[in-house]
C-alpha positions as CSV (number, residue, x, y, z in Angstrom):
1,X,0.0,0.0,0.0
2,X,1.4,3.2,-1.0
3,X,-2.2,5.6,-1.6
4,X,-4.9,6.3,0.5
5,X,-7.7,8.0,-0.3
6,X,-9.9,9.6,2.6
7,X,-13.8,10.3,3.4
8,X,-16.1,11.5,5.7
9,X,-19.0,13.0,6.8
10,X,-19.3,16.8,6.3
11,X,-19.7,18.6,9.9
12,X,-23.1,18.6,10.1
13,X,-23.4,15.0,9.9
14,X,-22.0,14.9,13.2
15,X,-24.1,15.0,16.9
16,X,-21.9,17.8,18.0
17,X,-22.6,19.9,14.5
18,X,-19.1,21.1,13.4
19,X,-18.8,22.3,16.7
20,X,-14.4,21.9,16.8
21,X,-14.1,22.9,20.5
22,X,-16.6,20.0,21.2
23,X,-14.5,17.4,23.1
24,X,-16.2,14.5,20.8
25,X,-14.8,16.8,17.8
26,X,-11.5,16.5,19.4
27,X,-12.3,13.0,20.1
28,X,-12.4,12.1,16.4
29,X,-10.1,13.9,15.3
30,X,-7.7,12.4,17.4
31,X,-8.6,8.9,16.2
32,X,-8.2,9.7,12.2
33,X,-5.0,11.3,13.4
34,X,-4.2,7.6,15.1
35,X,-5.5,5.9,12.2
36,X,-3.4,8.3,9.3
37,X,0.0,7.1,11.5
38,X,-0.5,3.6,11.5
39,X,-1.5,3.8,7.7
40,X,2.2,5.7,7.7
41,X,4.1,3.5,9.4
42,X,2.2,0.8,6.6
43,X,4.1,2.6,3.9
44,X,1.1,4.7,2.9
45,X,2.5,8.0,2.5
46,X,0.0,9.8,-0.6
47,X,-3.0,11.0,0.2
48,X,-6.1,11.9,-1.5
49,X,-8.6,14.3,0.0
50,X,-12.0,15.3,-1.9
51,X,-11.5,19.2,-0.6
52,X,-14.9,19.2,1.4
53,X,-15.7,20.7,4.7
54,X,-15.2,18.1,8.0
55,X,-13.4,14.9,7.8
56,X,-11.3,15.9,4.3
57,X,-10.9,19.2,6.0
58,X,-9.8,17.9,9.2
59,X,-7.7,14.9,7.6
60,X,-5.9,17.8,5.9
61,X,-4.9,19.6,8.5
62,X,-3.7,16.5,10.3
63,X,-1.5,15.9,7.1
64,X,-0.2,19.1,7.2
65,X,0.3,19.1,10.9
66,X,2.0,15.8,10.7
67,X,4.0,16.7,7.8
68,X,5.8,19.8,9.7
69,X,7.7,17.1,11.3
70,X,11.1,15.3,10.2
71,X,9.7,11.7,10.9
72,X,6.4,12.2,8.8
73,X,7.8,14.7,6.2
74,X,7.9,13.3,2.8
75,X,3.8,12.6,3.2
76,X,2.2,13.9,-0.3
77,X,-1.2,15.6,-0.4
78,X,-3.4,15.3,-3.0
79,X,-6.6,16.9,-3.5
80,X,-9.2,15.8,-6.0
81,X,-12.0,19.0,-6.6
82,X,-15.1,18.0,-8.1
83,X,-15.4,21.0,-10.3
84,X,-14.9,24.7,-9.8
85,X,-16.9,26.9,-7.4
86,X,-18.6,24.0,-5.5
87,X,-16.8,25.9,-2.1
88,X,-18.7,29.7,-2.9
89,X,-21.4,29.0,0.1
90,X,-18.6,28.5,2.6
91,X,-17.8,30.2,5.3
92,X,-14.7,32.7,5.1
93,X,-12.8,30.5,7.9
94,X,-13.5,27.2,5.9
95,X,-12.8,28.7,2.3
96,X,-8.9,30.0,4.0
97,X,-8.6,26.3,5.5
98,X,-9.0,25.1,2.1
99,X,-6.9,27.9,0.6
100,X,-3.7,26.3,3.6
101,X,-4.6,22.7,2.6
102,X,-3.8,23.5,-1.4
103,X,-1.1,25.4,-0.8
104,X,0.4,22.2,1.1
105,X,-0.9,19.7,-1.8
106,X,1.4,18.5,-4.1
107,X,-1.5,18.4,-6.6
108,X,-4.6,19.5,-7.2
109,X,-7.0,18.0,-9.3
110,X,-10.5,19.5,-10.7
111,X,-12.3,16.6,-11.8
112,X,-15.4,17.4,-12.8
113,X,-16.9,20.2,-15.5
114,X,-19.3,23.0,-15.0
115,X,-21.5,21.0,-18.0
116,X,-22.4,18.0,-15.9
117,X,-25.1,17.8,-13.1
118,X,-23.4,18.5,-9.8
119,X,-24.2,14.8,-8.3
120,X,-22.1,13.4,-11.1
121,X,-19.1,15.6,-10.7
122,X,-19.3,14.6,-6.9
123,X,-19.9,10.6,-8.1
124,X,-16.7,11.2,-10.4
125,X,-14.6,12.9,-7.7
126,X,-15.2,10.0,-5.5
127,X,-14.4,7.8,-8.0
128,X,-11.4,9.2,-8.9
129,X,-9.7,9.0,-5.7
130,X,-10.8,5.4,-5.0
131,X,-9.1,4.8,-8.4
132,X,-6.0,6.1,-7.5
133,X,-5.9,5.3,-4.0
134,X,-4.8,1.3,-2.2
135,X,-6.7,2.1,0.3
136,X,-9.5,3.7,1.6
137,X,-9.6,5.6,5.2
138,X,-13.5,6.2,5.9
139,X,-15.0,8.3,8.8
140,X,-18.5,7.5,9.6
141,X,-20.9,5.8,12.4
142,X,-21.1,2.1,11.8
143,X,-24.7,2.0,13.6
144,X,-26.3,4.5,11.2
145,X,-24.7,4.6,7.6
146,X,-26.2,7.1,5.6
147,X,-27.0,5.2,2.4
148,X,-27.5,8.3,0.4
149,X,-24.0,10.5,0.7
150,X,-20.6,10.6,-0.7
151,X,-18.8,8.6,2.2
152,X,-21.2,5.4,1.5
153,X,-20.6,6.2,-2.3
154,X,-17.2,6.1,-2.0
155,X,-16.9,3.4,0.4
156,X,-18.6,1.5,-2.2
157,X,-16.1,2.2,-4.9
158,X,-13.6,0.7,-2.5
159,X,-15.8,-2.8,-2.1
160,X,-15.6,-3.1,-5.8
161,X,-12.1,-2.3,-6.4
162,X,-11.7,-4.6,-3.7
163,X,-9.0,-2.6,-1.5
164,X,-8.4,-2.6,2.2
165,X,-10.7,-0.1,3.7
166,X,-9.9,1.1,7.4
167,X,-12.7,2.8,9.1
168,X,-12.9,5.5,12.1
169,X,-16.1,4.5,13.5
170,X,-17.8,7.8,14.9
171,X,-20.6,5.8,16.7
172,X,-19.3,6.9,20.1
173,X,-20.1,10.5,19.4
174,X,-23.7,9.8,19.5
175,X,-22.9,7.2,23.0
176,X,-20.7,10.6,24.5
177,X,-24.0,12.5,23.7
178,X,-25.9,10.4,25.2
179,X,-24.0,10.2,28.8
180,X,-23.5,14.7,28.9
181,X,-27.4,14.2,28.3
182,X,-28.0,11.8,31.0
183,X,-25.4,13.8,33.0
184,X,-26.9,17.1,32.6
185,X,-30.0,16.0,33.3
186,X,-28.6,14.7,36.6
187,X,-26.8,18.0,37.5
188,X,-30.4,19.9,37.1
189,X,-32.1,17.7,39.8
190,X,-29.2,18.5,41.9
191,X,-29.7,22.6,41.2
């Protein structure tokens, strides 16, 4: 294995919303962080992000972060863009963390065209980086797998290719929400 090519759920997706000073925000980010190091030390050292807001985001930054040191330096990022403009509705903050992540890709693909329905230039930028990639890393919640989105699309391309996929499972953001419920609940009765 030399490529990997990464996916996740956009923020939103996510109990804690995009929220990054949530601690299960931290949480996960910490594990793809774990899971990017092992794929590393596995000779994986290529990387191909789709350029979208949350886990590619995220992954990115990791990458980046990772990269700034002597051990992990010679880690390639590659971004695949499904066509121009797709980031205009973004957020100034998110639209200058993609802005860092290209300028710290090696290359930058735009794989889709203006011409074609937008799905399709999102079906063709997943596809792409499952066809270059010999492995997939996936971010998602094992216990409630969103059939209709561009992780599960992806993750499928990955089945039929037929290469190793290594998955962050976010389940336990919904379990941590679940026990600061019960918890704040608990704290009220004792107000």
């Amino acid at each position: 294995m030399q490529v990997c090519a990464v996916t996740g759920y956009r923020p939103s997706r996510f109990p804690f919303k995009g929220n990054e000073d949530d601690i299960r925000c931290k949480k996960l980010k910490e594990e793809i962080k774990k899971e990017v190091k092992y794929l590393y030390e596995q000779g994986v050292h290529t990387f191909w992000l789709g350029g979208a807001e949350g886990v590619d985001m995220w992954a990115g930054e990791i990458l980046i972060q990772l990269k700034s040191y002597k051990a992990y330096n010679d880690i390639k990022i590659m971004l695949a863009i499904p066509f121009e403009g797709y980031n205009k509705n973004w957020k100034d903050t998110s639209i200058k963390r993609l802005e860092n992540i290209k300028k710290n890709s090696e290359e930058i693909i735009i794989v889709g065209s203006n011409k074609e329905p937008k799905e399709e230039q999102y079906r063709k930028r997943n596809k792409y980086m499952t066809d270059k990639a010999d492995c997939l890393l996936t971010v998602f919640d094992k216990e409630k797998i969103i059939v209709r989105s561009g992780t599960n699309m992806t993750f499928q391309f990955a089945l039929k290719k037929g290469i190793s996929i290594f998955v962050v499972d976010s389940s336990f953001c919904d379990k941590v929400s679940s026990v600061l419920n019960s918890l704040s609940v608990d704290r009220k009765k004792v107000l």
